[in-house]
N, C-alpha and C positions, 0 to 999 in steps of 0.2 A: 776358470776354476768353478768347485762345486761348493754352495752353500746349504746350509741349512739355517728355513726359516720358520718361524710355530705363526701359521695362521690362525686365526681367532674368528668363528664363523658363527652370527645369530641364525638357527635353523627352526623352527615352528614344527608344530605336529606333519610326521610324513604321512602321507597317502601312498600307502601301499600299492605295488603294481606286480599281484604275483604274476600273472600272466607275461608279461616283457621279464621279471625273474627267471623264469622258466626257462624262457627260451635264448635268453644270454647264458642259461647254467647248460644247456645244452650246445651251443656253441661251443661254449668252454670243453666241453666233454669230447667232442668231433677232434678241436685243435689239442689238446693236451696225446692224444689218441695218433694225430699224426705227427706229433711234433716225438714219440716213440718210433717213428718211423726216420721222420728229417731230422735227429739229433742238431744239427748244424744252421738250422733254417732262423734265419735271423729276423726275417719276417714274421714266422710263428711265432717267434718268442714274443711279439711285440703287440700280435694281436691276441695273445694269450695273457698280456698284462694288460691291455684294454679292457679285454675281459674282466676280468678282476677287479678291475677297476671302476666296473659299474652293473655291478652283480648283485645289487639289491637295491634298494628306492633309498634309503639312507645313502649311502655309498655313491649313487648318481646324486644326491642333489649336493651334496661334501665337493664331486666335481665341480657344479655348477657354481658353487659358491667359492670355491679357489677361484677357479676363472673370473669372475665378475672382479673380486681382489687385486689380483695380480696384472691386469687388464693394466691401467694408468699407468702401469711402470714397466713397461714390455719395450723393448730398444727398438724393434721395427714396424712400431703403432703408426697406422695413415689416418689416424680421427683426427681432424683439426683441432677437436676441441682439446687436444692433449699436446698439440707440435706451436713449436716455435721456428719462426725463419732465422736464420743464422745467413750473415749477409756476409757474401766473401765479395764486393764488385771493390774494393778500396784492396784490399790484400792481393786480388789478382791485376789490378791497374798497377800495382808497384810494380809487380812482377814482370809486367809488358813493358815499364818503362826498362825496366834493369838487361843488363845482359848477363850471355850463356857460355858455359864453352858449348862448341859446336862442332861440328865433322862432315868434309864433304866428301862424298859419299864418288866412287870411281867413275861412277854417269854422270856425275854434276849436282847431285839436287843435296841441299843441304840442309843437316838435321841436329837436332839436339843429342845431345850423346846418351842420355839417359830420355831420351823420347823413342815414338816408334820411326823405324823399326829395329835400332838397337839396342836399347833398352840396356845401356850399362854394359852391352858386352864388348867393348871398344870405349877406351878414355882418352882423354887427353891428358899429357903428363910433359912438361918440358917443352911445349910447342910442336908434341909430336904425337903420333896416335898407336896407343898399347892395344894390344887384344888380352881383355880377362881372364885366368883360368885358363892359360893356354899350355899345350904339353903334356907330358907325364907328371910334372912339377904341379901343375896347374897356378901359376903366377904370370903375373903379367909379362908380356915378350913382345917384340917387331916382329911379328909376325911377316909373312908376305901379302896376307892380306893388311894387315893394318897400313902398313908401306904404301899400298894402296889408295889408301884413304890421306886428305889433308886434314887439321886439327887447326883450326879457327875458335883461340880462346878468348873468352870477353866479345862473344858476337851479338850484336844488339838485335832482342826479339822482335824490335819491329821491321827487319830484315827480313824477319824467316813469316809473319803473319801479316797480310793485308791491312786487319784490323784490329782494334781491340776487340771484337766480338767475335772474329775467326780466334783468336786464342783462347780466349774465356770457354766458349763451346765445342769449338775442334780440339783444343790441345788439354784440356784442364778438364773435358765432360761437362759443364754447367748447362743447364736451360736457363735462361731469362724469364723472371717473374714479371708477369705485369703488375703484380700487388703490392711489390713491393719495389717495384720500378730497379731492380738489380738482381744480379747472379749472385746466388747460393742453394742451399737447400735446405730441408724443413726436419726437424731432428724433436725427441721427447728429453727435454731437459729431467725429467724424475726418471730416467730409463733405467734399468737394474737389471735386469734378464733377458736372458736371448732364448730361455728354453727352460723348463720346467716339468716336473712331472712330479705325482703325489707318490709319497712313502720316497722310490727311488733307492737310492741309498742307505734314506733310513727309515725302513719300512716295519724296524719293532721299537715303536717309541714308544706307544704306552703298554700299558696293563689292562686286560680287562677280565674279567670274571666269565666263565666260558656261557653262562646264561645271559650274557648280555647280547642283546638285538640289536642295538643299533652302533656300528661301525663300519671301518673300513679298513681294507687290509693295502689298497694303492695300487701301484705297479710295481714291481721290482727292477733294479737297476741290472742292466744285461752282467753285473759287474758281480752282483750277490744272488743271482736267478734261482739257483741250485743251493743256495745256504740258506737254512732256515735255525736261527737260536733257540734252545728248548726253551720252556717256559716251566714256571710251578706248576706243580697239579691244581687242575680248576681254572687255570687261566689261558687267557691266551696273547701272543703280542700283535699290535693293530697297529698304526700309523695316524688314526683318526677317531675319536670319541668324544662326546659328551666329556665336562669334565668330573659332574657328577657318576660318571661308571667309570672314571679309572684309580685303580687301587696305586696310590703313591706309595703306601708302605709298603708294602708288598715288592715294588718296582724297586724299592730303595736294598729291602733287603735281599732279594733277590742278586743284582747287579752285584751287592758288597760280599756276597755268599762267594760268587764267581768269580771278582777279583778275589777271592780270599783262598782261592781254589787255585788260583792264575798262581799268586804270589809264593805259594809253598812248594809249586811246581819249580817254578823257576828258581825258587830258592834253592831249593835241591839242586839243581841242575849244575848252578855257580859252584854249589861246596863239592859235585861230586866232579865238579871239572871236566865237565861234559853235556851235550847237549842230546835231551830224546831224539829217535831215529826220524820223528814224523814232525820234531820243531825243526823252522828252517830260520834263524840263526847262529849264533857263535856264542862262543865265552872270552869276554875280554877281560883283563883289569880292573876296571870299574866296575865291571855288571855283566849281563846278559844282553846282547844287540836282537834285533828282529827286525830285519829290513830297512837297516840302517838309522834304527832308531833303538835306543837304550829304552829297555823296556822292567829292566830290573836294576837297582841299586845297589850297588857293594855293602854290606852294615845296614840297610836299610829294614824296620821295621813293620809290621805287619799294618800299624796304625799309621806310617807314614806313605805306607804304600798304596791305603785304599783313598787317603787324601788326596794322591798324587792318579791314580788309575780306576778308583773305586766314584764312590759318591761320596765327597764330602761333606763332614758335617753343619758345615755351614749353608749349606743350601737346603731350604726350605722344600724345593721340589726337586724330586732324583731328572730331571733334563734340563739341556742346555741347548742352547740353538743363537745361529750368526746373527739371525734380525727377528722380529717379532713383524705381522702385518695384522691389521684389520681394516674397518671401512674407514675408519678415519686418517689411520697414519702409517707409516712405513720407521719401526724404529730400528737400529743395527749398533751393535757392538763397536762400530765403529765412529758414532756419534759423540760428539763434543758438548760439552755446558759449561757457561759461565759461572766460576769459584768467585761468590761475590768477595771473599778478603784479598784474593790476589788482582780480582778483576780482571782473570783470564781466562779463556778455554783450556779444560784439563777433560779428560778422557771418561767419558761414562761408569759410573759405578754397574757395570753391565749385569753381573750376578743379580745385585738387588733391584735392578729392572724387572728381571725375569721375573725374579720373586714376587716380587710387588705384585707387577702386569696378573700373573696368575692368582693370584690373592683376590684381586679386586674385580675379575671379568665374573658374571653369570654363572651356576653352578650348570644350566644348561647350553651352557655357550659350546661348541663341539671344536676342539683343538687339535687339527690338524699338521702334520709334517711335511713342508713340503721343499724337494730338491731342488732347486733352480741353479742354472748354468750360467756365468755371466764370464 
């Protein structure tokens, strides 16, 4: 699944590099040029969001400083200084002690039913052996080949493996530590990402005033490549700013403008019991659906509606985001704290996180949006 998290990035005066500018705006110009040609080219698209994505000396170092971030909590990290061993030699010594079902095979050599080379496609059932998915039905059947086969249930694995160490690393994968004197393997216990990219998804999260220098626009998610949201006049939407150059009023009213625009559309739509030719849902009883999500309210009000799809009032800043990161800590919506009257964990006041966290970070602190895939 896809998140969204607001990095918080301390950046210092940039040193300009119009020269390397230059010649990444020309890149961009070459691919944009053929990518009019490769409509389809999936590779272009990707170096043409690279692009973009380090198209000015701001905008490179917003990179450099995601990465340094997100670094400790990346799921396929090889830094020691970040891994823990996870010791499986007690979990797989049970396993050698216990038995299988097993199948012997029409040559003689005998195997796990769910090992190779069957891999499940062939079981044991009754003291006798099915073939999986067999037929037009594709259910389990006597096949002629399974008939073939014996089914040996409850057969002890130290039959089928010489040793405990031919099973641990022939049949299970493991290498033998010597550091830790056992089979397992070495894993990032903070791990949250397998993949990330800046903007991505949500590549118009702030506001900024069209005289503003220092930003960045990200990559585009191959998903919204070709969607670009209008903005107010004078502004534009970035993914990454200072937090001193972006206009939250502006962003607040803006968004409530547009749900407000959204909402009398669709209102329409309900009372005239019909949907525009270029909206792709329905008209139900309730509301109005849009991809199998209720996007409009039967009796539902203009003020209940931008609470519920606009910005509501209650939020100090018009964005919301799944976790917050900076150098110190990784926080998420999904975090728990202790209710000292109940003395339990009860679920993060996450809104007033946000708020807060932004209230109190650096007016030059540059707050980033960044996708991550976990």
């Amino acid at each position: 699944m896809h998140f969204l998290t607001l990095a918080a990035l301390e950046i210092s005066q940039i040193q300009e590099d119009k020269e390397l500018d230059n010649q990444i705006a020309e890149a961009l110009k070459e691919l944009e040029l053929q990518k009019q040609i490769e409509t389809k080219n999936f590779m272009l698209d990707f170096a043409i969001g690279r692009c973009q994505n380090l198209q000015s000396s701001f905008s490179r170092a917003v990179n450099d400083g995601v990465s340094e971030l997100m670094y400790p909590y990346c799921e396929s990290l090889e830094d020691p200084e970040y891994l823990e061993f996870e010791d499986r030699t007690e979990k797989l010594r049970e396993e050698y002690e216990d038995a299988v079902d097993c199948i012997k095979l029409p040559q003689g050599t005998v195997v796990e039913q769910y090992g190779d080379p069957l891999w499940g496609r062939f079981v044991v059932r009754d003291g006798k052996v099915f073939q999986r998915d067999a037929g037009s039905l594709h259910h389990e059947k006597r096949t002629k080949k399974a008939k073939r086969m014996v089914a040996l249930p409850n057969y002890p694995r130290k039959k089928l493996y010489k040793s405990f160490e031919k099973y641990a690393e022939e049949r299970c994968g493991f290498s033998f530590d010597e550091k830790h004197q056992g089979y397992g393997y070495y894993y990032n216990p903070n791990a949250i990402w397998d993949w990330y990219s800046i903007g991505g998804r949500w590549p118009e999260m702030f506001l900024v005033k069209d005289d503003c220098t220092e930003y960045s626009i990200g990559e585009r998610s191959w998903c919204n490549s070709d969607r670009k949201s209008e903005a107010p006049e004078g502004y534009r939407w970035v993914c990454a700013a200072r937090k001193k150059d972006i206009a939250w009023d502006a962003m607040r009213d803006w968004r409530n403008q547009k749900a407000a625009e959204r909402f009398h559309k669709l209102e329409q739509m309900f009372l005239a019991g019909k949907t525009d030719p270029d909206f792709h849902g329905e008209i139900v009883p309730d509301g109005v659906m849009h991809w199998g999500e209720l996007v409009y309210r039967k009796g539902s009000t203009l003020e209940e509606y931008l609470e519920e799809y606009g910005i509501p009032g209650s939020w100090k800043y018009p964005v919301g985001s799944h976790d917050i990161v900076d150098e110190d800590q990784w926080l998420s919506k999904d975090d728990s704290v202790l209710d000292a009257e109940s003395e339990k964990y009860v679920p993060v006041d996450w809104r007033s996180c946000i708020d807060g966290y932004i209230d109190d970070v650096d007016e030059d602190t540059v707050l980033v949006a960044v996708d991550y895939h976990m």
